[in-house]
BAVO-185437 format. One record per atom (N, C-alpha, C): residue number from 1; residue in three letters; atom name; x, y, z. Coordinates in nm, 3 decimals. Example, Ala and Ser with C-alpha at 12.3 -4.5 7.8 and 13.67 -1.06 7.14 Angstrom:
BEGIN
ATOM num residuo atomo    east   north      up
ATOM   1     ALA     N   1.319  -0.569   0.780
ATOM   1     ALA    CA   1.230  -0.450   0.780
ATOM   1     ALA     C   1.320  -0.330   0.780
ATOM   2     SER     N   1.285  -0.225   0.708
ATOM   2     SER    CA   1.367  -0.106   0.714
ATOM   2     SER     C   1.290   0.003   0.787
end
This chain:
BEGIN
ATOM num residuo atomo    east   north      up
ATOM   1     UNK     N  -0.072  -0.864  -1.260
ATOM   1     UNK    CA  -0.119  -0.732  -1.224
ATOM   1     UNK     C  -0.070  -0.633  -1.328
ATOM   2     UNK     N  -0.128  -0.517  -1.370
ATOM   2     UNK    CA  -0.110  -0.434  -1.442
ATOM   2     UNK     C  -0.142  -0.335  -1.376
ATOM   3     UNK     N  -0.078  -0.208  -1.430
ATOM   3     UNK    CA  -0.090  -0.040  -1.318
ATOM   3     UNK     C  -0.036   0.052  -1.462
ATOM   4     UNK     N  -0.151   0.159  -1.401
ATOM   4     UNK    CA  -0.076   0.282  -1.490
ATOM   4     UNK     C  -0.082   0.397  -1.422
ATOM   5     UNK     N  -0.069   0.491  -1.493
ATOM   5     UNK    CA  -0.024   0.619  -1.383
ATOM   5     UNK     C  -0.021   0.709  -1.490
ATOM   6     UNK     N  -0.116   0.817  -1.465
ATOM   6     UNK    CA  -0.159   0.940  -1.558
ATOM   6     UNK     C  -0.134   1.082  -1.490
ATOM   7     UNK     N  -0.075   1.196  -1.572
ATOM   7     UNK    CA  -0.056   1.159  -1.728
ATOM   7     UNK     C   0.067   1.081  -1.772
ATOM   8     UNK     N   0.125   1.025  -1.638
ATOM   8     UNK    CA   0.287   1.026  -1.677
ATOM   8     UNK     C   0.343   0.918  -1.560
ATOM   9     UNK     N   0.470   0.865  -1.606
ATOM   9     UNK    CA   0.500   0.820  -1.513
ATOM   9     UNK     C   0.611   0.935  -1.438
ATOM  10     UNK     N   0.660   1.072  -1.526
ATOM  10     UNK    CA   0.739   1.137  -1.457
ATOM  10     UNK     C   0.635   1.242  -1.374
ATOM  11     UNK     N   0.515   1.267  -1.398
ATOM  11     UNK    CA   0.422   1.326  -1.284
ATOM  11     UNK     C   0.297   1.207  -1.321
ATOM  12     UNK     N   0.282   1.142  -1.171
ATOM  12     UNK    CA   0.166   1.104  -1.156
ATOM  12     UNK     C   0.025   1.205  -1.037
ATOM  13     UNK     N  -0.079   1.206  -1.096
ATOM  13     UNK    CA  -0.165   1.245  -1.013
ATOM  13     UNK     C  -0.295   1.118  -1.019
ATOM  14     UNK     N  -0.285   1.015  -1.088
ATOM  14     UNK    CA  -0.365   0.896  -1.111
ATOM  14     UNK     C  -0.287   0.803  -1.073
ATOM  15     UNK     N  -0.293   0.662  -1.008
ATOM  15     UNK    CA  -0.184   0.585  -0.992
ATOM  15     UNK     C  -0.300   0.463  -0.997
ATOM  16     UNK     N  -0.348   0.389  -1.115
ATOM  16     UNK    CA  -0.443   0.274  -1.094
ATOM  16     UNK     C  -0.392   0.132  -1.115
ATOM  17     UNK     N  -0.403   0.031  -1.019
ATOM  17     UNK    CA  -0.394  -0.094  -1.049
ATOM  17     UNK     C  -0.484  -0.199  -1.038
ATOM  18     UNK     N  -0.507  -0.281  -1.146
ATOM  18     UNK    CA  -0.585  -0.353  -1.181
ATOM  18     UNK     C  -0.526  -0.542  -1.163
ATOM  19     UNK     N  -0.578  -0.583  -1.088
ATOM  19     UNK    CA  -0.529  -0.706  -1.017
ATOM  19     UNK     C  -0.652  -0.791  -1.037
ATOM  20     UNK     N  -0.635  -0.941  -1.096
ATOM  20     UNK    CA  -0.754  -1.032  -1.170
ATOM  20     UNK     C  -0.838  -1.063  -1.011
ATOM  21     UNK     N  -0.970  -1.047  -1.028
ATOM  21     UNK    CA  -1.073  -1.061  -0.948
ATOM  21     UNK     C  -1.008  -1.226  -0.852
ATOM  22     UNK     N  -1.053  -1.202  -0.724
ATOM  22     UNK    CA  -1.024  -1.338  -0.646
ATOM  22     UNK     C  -0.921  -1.404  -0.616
ATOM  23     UNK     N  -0.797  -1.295  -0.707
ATOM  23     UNK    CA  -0.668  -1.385  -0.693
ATOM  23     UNK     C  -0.605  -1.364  -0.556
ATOM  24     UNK     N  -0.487  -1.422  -0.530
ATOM  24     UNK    CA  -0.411  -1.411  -0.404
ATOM  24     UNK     C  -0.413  -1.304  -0.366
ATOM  25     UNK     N  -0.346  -1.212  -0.474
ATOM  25     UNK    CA  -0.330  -1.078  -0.469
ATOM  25     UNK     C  -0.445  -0.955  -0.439
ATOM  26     UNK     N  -0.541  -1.004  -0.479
ATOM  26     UNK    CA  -0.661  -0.954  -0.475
ATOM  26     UNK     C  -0.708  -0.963  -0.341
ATOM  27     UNK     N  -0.714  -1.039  -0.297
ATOM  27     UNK    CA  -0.794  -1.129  -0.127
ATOM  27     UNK     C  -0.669  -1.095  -0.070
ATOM  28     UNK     N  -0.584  -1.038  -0.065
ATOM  28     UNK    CA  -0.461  -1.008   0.025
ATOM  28     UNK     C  -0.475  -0.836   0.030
ATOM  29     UNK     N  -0.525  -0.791  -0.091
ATOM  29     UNK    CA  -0.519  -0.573  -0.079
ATOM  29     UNK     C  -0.678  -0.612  -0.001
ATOM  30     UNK     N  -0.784  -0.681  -0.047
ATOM  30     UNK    CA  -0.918  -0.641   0.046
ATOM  30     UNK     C  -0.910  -0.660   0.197
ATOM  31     UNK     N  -0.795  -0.759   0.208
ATOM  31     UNK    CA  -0.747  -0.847   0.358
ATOM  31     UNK     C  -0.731  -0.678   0.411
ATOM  32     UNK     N  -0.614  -0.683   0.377
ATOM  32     UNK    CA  -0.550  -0.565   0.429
ATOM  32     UNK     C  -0.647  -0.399   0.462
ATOM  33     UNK     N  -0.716  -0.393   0.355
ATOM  33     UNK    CA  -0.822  -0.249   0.360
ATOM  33     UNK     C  -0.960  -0.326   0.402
ATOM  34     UNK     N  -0.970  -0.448   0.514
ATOM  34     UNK    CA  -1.065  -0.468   0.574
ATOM  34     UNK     C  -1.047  -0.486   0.710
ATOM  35     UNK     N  -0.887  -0.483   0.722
ATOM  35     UNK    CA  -0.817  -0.445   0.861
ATOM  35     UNK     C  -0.784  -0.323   0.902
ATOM  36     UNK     N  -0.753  -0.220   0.801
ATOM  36     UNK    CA  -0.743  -0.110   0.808
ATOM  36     UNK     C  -0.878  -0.054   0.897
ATOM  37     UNK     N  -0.970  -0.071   0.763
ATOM  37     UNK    CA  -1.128  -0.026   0.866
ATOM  37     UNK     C  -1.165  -0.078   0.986
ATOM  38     UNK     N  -1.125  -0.183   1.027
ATOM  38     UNK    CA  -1.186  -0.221   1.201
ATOM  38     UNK     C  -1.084  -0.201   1.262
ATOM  39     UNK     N  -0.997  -0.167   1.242
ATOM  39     UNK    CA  -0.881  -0.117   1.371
ATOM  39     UNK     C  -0.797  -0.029   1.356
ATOM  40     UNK     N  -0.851   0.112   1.443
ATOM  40     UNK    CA  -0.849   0.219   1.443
ATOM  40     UNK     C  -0.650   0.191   1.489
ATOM  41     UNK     N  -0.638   0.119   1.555
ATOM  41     UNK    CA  -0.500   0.169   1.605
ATOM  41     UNK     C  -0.362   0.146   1.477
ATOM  42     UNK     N  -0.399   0.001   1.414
ATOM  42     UNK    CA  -0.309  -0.027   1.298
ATOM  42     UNK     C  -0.315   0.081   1.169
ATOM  43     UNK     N  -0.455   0.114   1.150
ATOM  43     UNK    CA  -0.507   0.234   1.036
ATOM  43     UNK     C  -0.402   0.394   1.102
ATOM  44     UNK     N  -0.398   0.382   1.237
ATOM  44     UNK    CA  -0.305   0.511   1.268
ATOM  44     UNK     C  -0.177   0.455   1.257
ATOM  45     UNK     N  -0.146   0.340   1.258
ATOM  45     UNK    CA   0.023   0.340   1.228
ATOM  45     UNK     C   0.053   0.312   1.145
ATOM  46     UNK     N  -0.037   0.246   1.039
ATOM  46     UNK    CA   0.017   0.258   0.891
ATOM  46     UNK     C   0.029   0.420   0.815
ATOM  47     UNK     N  -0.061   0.483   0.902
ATOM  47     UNK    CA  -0.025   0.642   0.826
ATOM  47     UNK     C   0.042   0.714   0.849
ATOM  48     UNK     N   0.100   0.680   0.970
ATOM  48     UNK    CA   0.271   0.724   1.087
ATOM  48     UNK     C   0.356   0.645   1.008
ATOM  49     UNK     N   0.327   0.552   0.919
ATOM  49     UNK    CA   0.422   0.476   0.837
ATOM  49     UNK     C   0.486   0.544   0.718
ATOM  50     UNK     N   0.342   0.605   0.652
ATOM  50     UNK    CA   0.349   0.628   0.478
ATOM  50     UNK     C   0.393   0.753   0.506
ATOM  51     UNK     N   0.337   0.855   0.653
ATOM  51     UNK    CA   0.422   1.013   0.546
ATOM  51     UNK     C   0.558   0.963   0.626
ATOM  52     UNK     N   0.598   0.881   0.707
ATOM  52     UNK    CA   0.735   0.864   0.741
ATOM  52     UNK     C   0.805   0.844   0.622
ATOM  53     UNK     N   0.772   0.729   0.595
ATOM  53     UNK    CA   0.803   0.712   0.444
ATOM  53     UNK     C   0.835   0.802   0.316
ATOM  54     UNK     N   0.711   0.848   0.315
ATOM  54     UNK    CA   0.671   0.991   0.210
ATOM  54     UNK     C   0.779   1.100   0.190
ATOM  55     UNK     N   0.788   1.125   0.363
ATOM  55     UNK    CA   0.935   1.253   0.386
ATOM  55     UNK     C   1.093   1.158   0.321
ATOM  56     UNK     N   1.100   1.053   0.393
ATOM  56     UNK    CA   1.212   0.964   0.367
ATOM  56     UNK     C   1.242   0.940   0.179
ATOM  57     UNK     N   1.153   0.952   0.116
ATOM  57     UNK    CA   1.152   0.868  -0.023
ATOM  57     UNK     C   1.066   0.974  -0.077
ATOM  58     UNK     N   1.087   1.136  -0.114
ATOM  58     UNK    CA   0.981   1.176  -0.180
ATOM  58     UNK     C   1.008   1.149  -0.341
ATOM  59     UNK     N   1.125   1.103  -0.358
ATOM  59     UNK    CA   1.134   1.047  -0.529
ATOM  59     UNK     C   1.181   0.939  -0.548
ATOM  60     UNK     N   1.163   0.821  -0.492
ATOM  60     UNK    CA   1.168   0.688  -0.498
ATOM  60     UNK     C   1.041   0.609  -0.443
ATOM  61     UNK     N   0.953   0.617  -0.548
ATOM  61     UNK    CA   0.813   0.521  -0.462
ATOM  61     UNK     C   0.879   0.386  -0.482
ATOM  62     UNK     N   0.980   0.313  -0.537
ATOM  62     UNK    CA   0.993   0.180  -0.523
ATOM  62     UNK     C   1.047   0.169  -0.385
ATOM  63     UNK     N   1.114   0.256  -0.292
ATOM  63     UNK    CA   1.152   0.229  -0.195
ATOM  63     UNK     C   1.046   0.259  -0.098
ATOM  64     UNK     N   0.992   0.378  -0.130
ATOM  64     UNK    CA   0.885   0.403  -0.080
ATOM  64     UNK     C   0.795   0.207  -0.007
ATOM  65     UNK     N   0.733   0.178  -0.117
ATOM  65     UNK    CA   0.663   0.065  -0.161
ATOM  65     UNK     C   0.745  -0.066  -0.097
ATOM  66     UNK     N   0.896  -0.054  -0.092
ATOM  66     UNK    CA   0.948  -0.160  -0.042
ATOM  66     UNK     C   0.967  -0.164   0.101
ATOM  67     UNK     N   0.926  -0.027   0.175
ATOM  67     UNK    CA   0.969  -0.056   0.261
ATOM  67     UNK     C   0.850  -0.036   0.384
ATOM  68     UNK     N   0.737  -0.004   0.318
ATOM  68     UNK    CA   0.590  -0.063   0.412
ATOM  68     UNK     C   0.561  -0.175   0.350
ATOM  69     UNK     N   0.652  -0.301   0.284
ATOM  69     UNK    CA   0.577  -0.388   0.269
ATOM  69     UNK     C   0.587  -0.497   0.371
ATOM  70     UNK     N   0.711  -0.479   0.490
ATOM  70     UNK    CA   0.711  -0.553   0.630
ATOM  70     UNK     C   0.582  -0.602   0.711
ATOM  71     UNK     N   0.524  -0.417   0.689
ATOM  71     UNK    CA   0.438  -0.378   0.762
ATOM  71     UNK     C   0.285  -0.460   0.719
ATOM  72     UNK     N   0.273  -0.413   0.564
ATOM  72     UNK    CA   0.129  -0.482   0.537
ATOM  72     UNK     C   0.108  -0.639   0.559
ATOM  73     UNK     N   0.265  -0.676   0.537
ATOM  73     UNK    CA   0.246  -0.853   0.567
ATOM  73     UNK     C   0.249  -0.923   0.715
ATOM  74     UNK     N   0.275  -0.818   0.804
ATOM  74     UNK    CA   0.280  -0.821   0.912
ATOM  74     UNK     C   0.132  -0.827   0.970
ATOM  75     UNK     N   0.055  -0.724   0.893
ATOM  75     UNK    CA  -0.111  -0.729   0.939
ATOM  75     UNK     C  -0.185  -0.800   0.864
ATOM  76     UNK     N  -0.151  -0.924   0.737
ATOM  76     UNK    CA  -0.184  -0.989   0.681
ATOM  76     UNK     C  -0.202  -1.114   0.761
ATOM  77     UNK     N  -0.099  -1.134   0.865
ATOM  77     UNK    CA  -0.036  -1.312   0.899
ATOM  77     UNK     C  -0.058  -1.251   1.049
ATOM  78     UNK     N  -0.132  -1.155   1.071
ATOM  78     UNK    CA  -0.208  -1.151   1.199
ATOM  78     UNK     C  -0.152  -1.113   1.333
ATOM  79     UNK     N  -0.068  -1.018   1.279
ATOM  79     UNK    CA   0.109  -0.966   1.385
ATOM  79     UNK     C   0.105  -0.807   1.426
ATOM  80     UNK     N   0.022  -0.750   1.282
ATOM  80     UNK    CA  -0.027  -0.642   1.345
ATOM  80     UNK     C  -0.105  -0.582   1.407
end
């Protein structure tokens, strides 16, 4: 996977990642943003997640990022 982030990595307002068509990784973010859309209740608690998060980590997205990743694998393996 590759990602960049424009103009900067010390201000981002672009944040793009590019992940090879079909891979694990790939079929695991569509998994996830095809669960998001049919279930209204997980789509509201992942966003009770991120500005929780957001307030918690406003200058650390690696923690940010590390610490809804319980969550997305949780609605991956069919728990959320």
């Amino acid at each position: 996977m590759h990602w960049l982030c424009k103009p900067g990595p010390a201000l981002r307002t672009h944040h793009l990642h590019l992940v090879p068509f079909n891979s694990q990784l790939w079929r695991d973010r569509i998994s996830f943003r095809d669960r998001l859309r049919v279930d209204g209740d997980i789509a509201a608690e992942y966003l009770k997640l991120k500005r929780r998060l957001a307030a918690d980590y406003p200058n650390d997205r690696e923690a940010y990022t590390r610490e809804k990743t319980p969550f997305i694998e949780n609605v991956l393996r069919g728990d959320g």
